[in-house]
C-alpha positions in Angstrom: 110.2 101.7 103.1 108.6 104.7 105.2 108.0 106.2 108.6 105.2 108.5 109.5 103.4 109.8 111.9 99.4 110.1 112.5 97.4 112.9 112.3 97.3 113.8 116.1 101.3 112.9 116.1 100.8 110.3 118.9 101.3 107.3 116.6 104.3 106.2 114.8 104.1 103.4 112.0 107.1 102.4 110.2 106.8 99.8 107.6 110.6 98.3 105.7 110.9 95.4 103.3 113.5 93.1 104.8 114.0 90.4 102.1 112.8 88.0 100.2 110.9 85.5 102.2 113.2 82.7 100.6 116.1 84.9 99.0 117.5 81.9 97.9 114.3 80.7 95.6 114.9 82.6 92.3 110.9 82.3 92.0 109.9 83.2 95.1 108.4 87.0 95.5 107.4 87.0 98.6 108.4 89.8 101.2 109.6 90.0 104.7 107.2 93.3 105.9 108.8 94.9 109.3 106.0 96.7 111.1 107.5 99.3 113.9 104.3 100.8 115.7 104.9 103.3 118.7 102.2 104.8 121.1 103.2 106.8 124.0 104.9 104.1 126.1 103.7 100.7 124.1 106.5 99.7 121.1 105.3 96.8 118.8 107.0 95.1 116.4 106.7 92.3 114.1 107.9 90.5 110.9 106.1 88.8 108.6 105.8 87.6 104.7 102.9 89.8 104.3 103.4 91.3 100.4 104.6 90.0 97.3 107.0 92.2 95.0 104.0 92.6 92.3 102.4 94.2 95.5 104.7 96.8 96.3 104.1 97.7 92.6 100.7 98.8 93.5 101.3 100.4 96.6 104.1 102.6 94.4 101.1 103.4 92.3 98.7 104.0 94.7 100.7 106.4 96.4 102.1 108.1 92.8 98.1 108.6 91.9 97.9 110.0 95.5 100.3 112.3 95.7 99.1 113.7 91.7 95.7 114.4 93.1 94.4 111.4 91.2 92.1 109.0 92.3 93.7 105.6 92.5 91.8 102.3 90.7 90.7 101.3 94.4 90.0 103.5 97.2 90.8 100.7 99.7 94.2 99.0 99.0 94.5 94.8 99.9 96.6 92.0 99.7 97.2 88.2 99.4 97.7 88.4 102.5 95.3 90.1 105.1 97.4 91.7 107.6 97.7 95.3 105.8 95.4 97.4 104.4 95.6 100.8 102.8 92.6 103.3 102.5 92.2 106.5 100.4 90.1 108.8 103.0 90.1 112.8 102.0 91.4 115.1 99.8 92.3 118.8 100.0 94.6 120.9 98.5 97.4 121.0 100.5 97.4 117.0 101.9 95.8 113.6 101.1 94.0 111.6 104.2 94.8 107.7 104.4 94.3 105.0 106.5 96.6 102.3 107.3 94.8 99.3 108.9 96.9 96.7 110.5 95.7 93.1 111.6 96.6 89.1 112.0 100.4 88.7 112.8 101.3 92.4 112.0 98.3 94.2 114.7 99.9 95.8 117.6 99.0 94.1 121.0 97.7 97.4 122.3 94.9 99.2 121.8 94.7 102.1 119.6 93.9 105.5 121.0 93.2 108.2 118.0 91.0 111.0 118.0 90.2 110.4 121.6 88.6 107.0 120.8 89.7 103.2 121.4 88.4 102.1 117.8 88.3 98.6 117.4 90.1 98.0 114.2 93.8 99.0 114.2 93.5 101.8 111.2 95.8 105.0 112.0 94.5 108.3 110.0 97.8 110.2 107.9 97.9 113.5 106.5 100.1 113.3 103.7 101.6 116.5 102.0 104.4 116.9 99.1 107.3 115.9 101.4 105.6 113.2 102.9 104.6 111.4 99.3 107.9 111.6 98.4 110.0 109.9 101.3 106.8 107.3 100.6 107.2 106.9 97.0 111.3 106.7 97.0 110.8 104.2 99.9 108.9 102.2 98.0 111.0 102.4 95.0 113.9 101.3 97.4 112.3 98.7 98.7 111.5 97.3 95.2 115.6 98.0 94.2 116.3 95.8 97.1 113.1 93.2 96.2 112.6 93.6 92.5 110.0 91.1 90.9 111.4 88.4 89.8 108.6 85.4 89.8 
């Protein structure tokens, strides 16, 4: 779906659909989410069935209103499932601030350092400019070529 890198460029996050949770259940709409978190020396990864497809459809709209300078319906982004979490933050002209908060089966098993702070929630803070929205949006749109709706 997408890769990026925090503000302070010390955290990576890459987040990829991998399937259908049950690819052979013509109803079934639920995704395999691949989280790929990197911090200095610490690597996490996990997998889990953590968005639907109807999902992805909002985060492709979140990120469209985003990246137009329009505020989305919600400022804070949630799911069926817990585990991921997005959050509008700032606006300039030149970038858009989110937050990406991570928890449950798809939280890293390290602590987060950002901003010179161990917060105690696993958000990670992204400037997003023009290039950045796009490689979002089209992974998004990938994603949901791979995983269209189809419950």
């Amino acid at each position: 779906m997408f890769k990026l890198s925090n503000v302070e460029n010390k955290v990576e996050l890459e987040l990829s659909v991998e399937g259908y949770q049950f690819p052979e259940s013509p109803k079934d709409d639920w995704c395999i989410i691949k989280v790929i978190v990197k911090q200095d020396e610490d690597t996490f990864e996990a997998e889990d069935p953590a968005l639907e497809t109807t999902e992805l459809l909002s985060i492709l709209e979140w990120f469209r209103c985003l990246s137009e300078r329009r505020l989305p319906r919600y400022a804070r982004l949630c799911f069926t499932e817990p585990c991921l979490e997005f959050e509008f933050l700032a606006c300039t002209d030149s970038s858009v601030r989110i937050s990406i908060h991570l928890s449950y089966e798809l939280k890293p098993n390290f602590d987060l350092k950002q901003f010179g702070q161990r917060p105690s929630e696993w958000g990670v803070v992204f400037e997003l400019d023009e290039s950045e929205f796009n490689k979002v949006i089209s992974g998004v749109e990938s994603a949901l070529v791979k995983c269209p709706v189809r419950g």
